[in-house]
KEMAR-723404 format. One line per field, with one value per residue (C-alpha): residue in three letters; x negated, y negated, z negated; residue number from 1; chain. Coordinates in steps of 0.2 Angstrom, whole numbers, plus 5000, padded with zeros to 4 digits. Each point is the difference from the previous one (the first is absolute). Layout:
BEGIN
vonu: c(ALA:...)
X: c(X:...)
Y: c(Y:...)
Z: c(Z:...)
seke: c(NUM:...)
fipa: c(A:...)
This chain:
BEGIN
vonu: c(UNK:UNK:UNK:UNK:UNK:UNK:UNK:UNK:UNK:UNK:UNK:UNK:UNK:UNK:UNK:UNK:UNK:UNK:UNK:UNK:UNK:UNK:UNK:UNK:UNK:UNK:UNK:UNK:UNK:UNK:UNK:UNK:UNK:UNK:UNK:UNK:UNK:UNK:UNK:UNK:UNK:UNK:UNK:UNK:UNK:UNK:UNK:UNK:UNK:UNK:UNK:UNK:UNK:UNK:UNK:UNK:UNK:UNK:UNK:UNK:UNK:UNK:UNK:UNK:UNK:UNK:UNK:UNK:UNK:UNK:UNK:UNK:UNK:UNK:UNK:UNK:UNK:UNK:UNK:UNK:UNK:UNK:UNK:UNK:UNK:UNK:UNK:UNK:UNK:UNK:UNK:UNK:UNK:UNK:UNK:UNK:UNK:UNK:UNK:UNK:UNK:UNK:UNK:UNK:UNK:UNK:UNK:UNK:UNK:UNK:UNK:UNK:UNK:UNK:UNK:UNK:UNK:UNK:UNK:UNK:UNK:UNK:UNK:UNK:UNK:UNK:UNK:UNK:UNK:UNK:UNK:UNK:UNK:UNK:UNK:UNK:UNK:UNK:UNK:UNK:UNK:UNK:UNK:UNK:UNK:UNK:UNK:UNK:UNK:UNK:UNK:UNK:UNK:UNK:UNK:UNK:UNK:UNK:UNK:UNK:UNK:UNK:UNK:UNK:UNK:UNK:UNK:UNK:UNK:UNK:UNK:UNK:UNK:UNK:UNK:UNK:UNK:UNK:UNK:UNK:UNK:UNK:UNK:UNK:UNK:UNK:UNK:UNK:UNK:UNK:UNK:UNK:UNK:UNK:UNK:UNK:UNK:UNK:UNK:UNK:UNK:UNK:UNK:UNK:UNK:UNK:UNK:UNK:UNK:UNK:UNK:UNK:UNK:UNK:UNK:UNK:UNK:UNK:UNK:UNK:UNK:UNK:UNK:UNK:UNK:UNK:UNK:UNK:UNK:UNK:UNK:UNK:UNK:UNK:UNK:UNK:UNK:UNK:UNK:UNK:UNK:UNK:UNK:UNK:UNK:UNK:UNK:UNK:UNK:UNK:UNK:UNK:UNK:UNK:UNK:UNK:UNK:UNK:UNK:UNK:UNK:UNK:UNK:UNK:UNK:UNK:UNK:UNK:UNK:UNK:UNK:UNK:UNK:UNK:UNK:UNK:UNK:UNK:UNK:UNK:UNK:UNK:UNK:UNK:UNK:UNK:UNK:UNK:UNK:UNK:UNK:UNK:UNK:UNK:UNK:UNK:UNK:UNK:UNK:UNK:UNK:UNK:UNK:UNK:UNK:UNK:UNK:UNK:UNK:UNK:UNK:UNK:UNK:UNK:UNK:UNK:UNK:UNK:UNK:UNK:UNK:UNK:UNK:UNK:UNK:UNK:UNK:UNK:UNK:UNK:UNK:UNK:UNK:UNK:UNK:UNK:UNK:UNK:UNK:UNK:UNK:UNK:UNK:UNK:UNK:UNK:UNK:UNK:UNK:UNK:UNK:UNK:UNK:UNK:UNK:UNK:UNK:UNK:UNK:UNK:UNK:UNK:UNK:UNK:UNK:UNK:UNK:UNK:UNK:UNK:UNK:UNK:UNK:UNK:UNK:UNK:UNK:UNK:UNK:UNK:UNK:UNK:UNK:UNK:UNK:UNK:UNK:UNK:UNK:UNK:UNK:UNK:UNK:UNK:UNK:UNK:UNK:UNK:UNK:UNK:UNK:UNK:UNK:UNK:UNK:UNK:UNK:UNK:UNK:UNK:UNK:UNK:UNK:UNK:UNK:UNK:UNK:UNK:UNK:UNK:UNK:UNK:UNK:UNK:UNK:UNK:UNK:UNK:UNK:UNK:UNK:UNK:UNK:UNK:UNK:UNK:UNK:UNK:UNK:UNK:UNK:UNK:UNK:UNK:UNK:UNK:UNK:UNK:UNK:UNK:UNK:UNK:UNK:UNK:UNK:UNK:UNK:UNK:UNK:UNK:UNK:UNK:UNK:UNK:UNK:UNK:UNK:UNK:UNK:UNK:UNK:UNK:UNK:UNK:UNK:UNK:UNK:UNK:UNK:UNK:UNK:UNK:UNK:UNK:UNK:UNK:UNK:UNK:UNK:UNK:UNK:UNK:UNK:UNK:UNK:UNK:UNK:UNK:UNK:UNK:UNK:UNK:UNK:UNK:UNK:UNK:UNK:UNK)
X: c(5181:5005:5016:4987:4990:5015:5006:4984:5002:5014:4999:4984:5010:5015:4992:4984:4995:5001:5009:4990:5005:4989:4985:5001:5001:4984:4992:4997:4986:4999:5006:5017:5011:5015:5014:5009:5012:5015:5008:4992:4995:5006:4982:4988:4986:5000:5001:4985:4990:5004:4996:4983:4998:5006:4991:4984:4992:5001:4995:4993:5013:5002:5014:5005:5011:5008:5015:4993:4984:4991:4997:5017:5002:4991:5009:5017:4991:4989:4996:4990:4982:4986:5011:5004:4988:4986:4982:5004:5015:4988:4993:5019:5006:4985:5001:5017:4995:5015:4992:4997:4993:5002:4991:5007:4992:4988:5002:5017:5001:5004:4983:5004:4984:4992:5005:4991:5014:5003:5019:5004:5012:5016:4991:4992:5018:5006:4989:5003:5018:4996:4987:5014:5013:4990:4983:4982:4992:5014:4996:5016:4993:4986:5005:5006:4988:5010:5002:4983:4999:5010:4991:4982:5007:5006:4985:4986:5008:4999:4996:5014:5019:5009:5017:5004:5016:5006:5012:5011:4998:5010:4992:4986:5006:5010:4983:4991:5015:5003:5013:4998:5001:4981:4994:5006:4994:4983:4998:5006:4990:4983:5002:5010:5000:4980:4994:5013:5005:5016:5008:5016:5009:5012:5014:5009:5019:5007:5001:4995:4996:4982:5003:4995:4983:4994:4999:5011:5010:5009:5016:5002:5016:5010:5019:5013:5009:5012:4992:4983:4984:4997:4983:4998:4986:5004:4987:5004:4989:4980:4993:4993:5007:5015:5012:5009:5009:5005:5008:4992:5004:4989:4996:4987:5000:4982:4998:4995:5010:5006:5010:5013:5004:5014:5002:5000:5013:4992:5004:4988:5004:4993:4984:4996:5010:5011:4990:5010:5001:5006:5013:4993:5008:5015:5004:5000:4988:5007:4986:4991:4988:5001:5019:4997:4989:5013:5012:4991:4997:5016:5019:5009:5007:5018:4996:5010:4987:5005:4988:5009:4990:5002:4998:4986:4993:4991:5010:4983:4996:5016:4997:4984:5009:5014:4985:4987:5018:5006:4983:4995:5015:4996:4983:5005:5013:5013:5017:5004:5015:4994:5010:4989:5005:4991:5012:4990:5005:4994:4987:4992:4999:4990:4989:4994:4996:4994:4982:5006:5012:4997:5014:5005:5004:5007:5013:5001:5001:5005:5019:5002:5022:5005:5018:5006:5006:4980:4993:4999:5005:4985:4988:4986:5002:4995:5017:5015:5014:5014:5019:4998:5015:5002:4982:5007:5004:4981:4991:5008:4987:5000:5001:4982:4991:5006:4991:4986:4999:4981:4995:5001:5007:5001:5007:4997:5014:4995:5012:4999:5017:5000:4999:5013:5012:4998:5007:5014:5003:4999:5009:4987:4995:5015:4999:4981:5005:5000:4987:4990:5005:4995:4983:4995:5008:4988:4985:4999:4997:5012:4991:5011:4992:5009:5001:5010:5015:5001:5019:4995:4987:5009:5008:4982:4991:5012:4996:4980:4989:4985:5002:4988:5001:4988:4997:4990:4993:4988:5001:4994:5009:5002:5012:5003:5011:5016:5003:4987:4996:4984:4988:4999:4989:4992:5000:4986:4994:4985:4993:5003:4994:5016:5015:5008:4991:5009:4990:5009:4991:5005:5006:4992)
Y: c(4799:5016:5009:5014:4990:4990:5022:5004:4988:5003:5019:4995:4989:5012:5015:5001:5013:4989:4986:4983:4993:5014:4999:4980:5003:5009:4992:4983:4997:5007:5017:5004:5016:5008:5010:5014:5008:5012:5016:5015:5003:4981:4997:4993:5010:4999:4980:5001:5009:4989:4985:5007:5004:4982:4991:5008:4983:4991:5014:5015:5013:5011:5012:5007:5016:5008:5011:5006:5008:4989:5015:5000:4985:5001:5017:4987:4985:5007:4983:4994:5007:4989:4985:5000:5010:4991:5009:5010:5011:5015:5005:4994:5014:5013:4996:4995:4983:4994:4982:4993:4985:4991:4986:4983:4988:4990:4985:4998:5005:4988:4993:5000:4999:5017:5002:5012:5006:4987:4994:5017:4995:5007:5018:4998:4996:5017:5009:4995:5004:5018:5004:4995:5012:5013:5000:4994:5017:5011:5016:5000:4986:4990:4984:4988:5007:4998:4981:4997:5009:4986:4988:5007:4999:4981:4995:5011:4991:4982:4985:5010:5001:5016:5007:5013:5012:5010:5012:5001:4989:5010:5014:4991:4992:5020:5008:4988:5000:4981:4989:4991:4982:5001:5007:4986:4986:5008:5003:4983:4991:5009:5006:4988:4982:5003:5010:4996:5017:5004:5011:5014:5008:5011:5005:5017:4992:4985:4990:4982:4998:4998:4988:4985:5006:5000:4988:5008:5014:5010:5010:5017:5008:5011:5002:5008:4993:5007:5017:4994:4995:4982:4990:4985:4991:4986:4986:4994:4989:4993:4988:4986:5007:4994:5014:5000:5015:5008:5015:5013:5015:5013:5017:5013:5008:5009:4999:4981:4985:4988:4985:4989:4983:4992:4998:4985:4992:4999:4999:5014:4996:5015:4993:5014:5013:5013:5018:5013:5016:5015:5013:5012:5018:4995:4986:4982:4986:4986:4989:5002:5011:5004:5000:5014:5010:4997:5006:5015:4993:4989:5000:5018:4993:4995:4996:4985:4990:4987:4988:4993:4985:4993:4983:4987:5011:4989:4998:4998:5018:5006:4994:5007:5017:4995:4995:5015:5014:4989:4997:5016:5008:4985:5005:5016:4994:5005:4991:4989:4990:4989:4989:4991:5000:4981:4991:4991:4997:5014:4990:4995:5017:5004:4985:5008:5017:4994:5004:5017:5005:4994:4987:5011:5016:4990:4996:5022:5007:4990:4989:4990:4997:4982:4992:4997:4980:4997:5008:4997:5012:5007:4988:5013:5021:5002:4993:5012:4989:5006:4993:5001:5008:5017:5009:5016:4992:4990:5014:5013:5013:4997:4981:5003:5013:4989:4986:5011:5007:4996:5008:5020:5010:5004:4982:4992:4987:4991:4990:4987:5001:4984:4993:5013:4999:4981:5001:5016:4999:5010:5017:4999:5020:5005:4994:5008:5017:5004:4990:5008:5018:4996:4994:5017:5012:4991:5003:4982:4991:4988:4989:4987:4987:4996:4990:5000:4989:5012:5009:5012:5008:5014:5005:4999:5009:5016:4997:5001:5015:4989:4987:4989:4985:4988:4990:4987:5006:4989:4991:5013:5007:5018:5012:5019:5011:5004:5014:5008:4997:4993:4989:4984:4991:4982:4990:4988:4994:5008:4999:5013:5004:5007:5000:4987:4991:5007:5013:5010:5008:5011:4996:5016)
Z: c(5236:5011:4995:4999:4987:4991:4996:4996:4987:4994:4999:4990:4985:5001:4998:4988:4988:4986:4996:5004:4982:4991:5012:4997:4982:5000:5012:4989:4991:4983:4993:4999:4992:5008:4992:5011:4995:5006:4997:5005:5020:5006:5005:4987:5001:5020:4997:4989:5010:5016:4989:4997:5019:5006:4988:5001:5010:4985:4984:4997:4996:4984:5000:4982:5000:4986:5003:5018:5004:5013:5010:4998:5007:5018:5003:4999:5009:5012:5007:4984:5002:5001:5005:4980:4991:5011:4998:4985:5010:5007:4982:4993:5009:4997:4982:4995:4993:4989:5003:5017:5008:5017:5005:5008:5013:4989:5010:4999:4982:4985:4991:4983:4985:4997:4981:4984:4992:4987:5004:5000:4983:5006:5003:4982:4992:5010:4993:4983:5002:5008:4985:4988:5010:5001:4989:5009:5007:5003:5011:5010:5011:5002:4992:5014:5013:5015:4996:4995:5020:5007:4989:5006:5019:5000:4991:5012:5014:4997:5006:5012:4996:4994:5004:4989:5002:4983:5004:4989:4986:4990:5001:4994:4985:4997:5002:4987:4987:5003:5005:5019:4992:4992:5018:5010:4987:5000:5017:5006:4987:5003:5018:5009:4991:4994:5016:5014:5003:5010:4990:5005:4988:5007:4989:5000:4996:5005:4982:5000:4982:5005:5015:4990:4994:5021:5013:5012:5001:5014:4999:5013:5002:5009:5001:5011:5015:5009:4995:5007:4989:5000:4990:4992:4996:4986:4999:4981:4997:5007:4988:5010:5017:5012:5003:5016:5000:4984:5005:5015:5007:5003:5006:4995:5016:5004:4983:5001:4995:5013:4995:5010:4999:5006:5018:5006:5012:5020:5017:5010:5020:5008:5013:5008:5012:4988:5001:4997:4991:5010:4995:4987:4995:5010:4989:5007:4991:4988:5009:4983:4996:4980:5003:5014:4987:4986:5011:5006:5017:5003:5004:5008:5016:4996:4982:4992:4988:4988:4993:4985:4992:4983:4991:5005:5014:5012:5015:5009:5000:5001:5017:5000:5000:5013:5013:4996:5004:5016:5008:4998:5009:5014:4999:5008:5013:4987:4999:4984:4993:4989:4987:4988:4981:5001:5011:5013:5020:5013:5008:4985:4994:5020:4996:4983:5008:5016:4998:4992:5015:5017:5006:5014:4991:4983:5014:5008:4982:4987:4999:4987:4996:5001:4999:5017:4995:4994:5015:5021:5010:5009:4991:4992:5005:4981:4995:4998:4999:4989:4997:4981:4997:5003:4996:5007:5018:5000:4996:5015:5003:5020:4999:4987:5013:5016:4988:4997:5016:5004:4983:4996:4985:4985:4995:4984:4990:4988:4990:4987:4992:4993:5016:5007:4988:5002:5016:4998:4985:4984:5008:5014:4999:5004:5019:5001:4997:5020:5003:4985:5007:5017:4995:4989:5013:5011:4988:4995:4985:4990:4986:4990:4988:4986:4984:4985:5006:5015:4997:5012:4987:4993:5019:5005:4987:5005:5019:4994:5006:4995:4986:4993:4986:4999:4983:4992:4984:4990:5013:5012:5015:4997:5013:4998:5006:4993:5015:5002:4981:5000:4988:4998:5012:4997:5016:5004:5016:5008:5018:5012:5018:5003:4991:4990:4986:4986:4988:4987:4986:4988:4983:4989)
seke: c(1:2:3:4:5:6:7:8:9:10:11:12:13:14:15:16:17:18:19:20:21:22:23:24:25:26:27:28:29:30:31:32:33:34:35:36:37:38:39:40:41:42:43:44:45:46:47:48:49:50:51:52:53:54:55:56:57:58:59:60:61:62:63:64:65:66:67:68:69:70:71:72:73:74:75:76:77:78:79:80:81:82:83:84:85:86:87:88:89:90:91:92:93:94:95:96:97:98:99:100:101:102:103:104:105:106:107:108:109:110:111:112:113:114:115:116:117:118:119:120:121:122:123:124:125:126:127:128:129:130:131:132:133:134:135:136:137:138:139:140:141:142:143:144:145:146:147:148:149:150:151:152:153:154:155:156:157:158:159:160:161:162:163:164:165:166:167:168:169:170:171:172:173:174:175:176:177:178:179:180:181:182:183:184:185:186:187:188:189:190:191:192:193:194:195:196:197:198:199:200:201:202:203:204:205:206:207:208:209:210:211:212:213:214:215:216:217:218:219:220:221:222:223:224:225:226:227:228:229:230:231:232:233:234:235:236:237:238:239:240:241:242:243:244:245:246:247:248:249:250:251:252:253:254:255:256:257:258:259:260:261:262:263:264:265:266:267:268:269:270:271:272:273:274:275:276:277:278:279:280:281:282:283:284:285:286:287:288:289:290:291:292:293:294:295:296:297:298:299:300:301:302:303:304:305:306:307:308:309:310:311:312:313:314:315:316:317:318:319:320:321:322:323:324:325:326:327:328:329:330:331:332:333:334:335:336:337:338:339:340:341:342:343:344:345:346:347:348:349:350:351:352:353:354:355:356:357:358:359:360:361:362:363:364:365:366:367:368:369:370:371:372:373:374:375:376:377:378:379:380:381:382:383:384:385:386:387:388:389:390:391:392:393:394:395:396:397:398:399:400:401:402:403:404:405:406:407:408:409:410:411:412:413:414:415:416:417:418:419:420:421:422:423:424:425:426:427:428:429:430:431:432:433:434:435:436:437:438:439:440:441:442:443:444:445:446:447:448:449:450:451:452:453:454:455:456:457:458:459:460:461:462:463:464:465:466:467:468:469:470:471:472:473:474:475:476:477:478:479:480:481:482:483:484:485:486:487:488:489:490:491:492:493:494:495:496:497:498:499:500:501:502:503:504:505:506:507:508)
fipa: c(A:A:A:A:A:A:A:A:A:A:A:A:A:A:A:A:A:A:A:A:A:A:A:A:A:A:A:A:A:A:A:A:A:A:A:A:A:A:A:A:A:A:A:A:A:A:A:A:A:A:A:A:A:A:A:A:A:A:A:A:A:A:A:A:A:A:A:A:A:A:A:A:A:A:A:A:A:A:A:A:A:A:A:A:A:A:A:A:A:A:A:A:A:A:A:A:A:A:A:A:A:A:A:A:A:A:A:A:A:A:A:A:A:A:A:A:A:A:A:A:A:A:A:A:A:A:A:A:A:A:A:A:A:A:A:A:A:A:A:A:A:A:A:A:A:A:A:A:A:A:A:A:A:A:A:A:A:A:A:A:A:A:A:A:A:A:A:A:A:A:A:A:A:A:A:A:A:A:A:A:A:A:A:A:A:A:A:A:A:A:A:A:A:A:A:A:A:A:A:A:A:A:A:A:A:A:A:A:A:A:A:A:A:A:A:A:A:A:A:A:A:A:A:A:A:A:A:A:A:A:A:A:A:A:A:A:A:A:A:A:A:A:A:A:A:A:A:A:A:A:A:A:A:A:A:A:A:A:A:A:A:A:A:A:A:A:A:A:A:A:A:A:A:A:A:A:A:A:A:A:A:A:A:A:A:A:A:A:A:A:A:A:A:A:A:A:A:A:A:A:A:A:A:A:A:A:A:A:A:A:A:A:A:A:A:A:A:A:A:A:A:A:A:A:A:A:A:A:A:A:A:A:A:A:A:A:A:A:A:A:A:A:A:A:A:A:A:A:A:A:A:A:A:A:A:A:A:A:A:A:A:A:A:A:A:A:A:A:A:A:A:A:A:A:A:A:A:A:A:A:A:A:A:A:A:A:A:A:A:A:A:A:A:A:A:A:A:A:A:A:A:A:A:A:A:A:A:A:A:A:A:A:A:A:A:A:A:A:A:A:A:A:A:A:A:A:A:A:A:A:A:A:A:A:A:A:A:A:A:A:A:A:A:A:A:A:A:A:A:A:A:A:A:A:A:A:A:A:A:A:A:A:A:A:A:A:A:A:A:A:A:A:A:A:A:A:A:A:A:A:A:A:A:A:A:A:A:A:A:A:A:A:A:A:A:A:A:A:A:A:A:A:A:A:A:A:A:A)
């Protein structure tokens, strides 16, 4: 497999619409009811409708709405049309249908036996208990009509498979003077268990009284972190079905839900040569083309950036991030300084980027520090050799352009200060502070990489121009910007003609 295929892949299982759990769930053979639930705005009826939508191979879609008025509905979700409400979406439109009807693929939908109305006890016990509520023939609303609707709509389109959506339950039960209980017994007595209906009920709270009565049920929620929204997706329970992943984080971006799963740990070796991504507004790239856009086109000359990563990051694309910022400035014949926060030798860190960066001008642009005692005088060009004990004395500014001498300015350095203080010592910034100076005045940029045992956090934090942490949440890598303030972004891999192979996307 090609590192092109092997991203392709994986940007696939990390970022889907829905979680794979719930479209397994539905997929198997017989019918099947799923409770969601959540406060009000987390999602539901946009996970509901995108059910419908990538289900639609396997059933023909019914869609009950009865707090919002489905014209209502395609104003807020454009995208439905006839992918949803299939044939009947033109006159649905021009008529204002209350009750609307797409189609599946009949060959891929579930056979089930065509049926005449005779298991339909659960209905028949409802509306015994609605006739008792509220006397047979009452003139405030047809008795049970737009249930009898749903009925008439499962059973017209058998041998096929239904998926109904009923948004809200609540409202529902509220608008019949019932209680929810006697709705989901009949409906997943009659319509799912006798007919093999798939069956939504979306739920306007996030209650799990009624969890028991259904098959599945899914939890949506958003909280605050760090003064940005963050959502969650809770798989509580699918009968019958494996659950991988319990917890998801998600965005509505686009008006859409899109999942993520947790990111696997790789080793992506660049395999073809690094194309780079030119200056834009005056600001020099990150080597990553989301981070450019989230940055409104990169770093100001001179800017101090500070990647500050949490707890069970990946180091793998950590490094990712070091290799996309250094071979970008080598790409354009720009000067780096380059000190990994994954402690490896120099060569083996050439040998990973060698089909990225050609041999020859890894060794003009890029020096890579290594203590003297480990090193050979003279043995590779890429190597700066460095005493180890005074940081202020290694890093001169002349001895680093007489080192770089083949490569042109701005400069970029790029520390990992795990590795740094490693070598200096915890008080370590305080001999970088002419060589920092020197490199802004010269309208470089300075980048450090650090974790939470870095002591130089706090000293870097107030150096920061540009600061951004990256996080694992739900198990999905997230990173936003502290300075600029930005949203949270989830990180997944993605293939890219040029650029790095990281994509963030928006966590709304």
């Amino acid at each position: 497999m090609t590192i092109r295929e092997e991203l392709d892949s994986m940007q696939q299982e990390a970022s889907a619409r829905i979680p794979q759990e719930v479209l397994s769930f539905f997929s198997k053979p017989g019918g099947h009811s799923l409770i969601i639930r959540g406060e009000a705005g987390t999602g539901k009826t946009t996970l509901s409708l995108q059910l419908i939508e990538e289900l639609a191979q396997y059933n023909n879609s019914h869609y009950l709405s009865t707090r919002v008025s489905d014209i209502l509905l395609l104003v807020q979700f454009p995208w439905l049309g006839e992918k949803i409400y299939g044939k009947q979406y033109t006159s649905f439109v021009k008529n204002q249908v209350p009750w609307i009807t797409g189609e599946g693929d009949p060959d891929t939908a579930h056979i089930i036996p065509r049926d005449d109305g005779a298991h339909d006890v659960g209905l028949k016990k409802l509306m015994d208990i609605y006739h008792d509520e509220r006397r047979a023939g009452a003139d405030d609303f047809p008795a049970m009509e737009d249930v009898n609707r749903v009925y008439d709509a499962v059973k017209g389109a058998l041998p096929q498979r239904s998926l109904v959506v009923i948004d809200s339950l609540d409202a529902l039960a509220e608008r019949h003077g019932l209680e929810n209980a006697p709705f989901i017994t009949a409906i997943q007595k009659d319509l799912v268990e006798s007919y093999g209906a798939n069956i939504i009920f979306v739920f306007e709270n996030n209650e799990k009284e009624y969890d028991y009565l259904a098959d599945g049920s899914v939890v949506l929620s958003s909280q605050e972190h760090q003064g940005r929204t963050i959502r969650h997706l809770k798989v509580q329970k699918l009968r019958g079905c494996e659950i991988k992943q319990f917890r998801y984080l998600f965005t509505l971006k686009g008006g859409r839900v899109q999942s993520f799963g947790n990111i696997k740990t790789l080793d992506v070796t660049p395999d073809r040569e690094w194309s780079s991504l030119t200056d834009s507004r005056g600001k020099i790239s990150s080597g990553l083309v989301d981070l450019d856009r989230l940055l409104g086109g990169g770093f100001n000359p001179g800017a101090a950036v500070l990647y500050e990563i949490g707890k069970n990051v990946p180091m793998e694309i950590i490094s990712l991030m070091e290799q996309s910022l250094v071979a970008n400035f080598a790409s354009q014949r720009r000067g780096a300084l380059w000190l990994p926060m994954k402690r490896v030798s120099a060569d083996t860190v050439k040998k990973q980027l060698s089909a990225a960066i050609h041999p020859n001008l890894f060794d003009k642009c890029i020096r890579i520090p290594e203590l003297a005692v480990q090193s050979e005088a003279g043995r590779s060009n890429h190597v700066l050799r460095v005493e180890g004990a005074d940081v202020a004395a290694d890093l001169k500014w002349d001895l680093l352009t007489y080192s770089l001498k083949s490569a042109d300015m701005p400069y970029l350095t790029l520390f990992g200060f795990d590795t740094l203080e490693s070598i200096y010592g915890e008080n370590v910034m305080s001999g970088l502070t002419e060589h920092i100076a020197t490199l802004k005045q010269n309208g470089g940029v300075f980048a450090a990489f650090s974790s939470e045992s870095t002591q130089s956090n706090k000293k870097l934090i107030d150096l920061s121009t540009v600061h951004l942490k990256i996080e694992r949440i739900d198990g999905v890598l997230t990173l936003y910007g502290e300075e600029p303030f930005t949203e949270c972004n989830a990180v997944t891999l993605e293939w890219r003609e040029r650029g790095g192979c990281l994509s963030l996307t928006p966590v709304v």
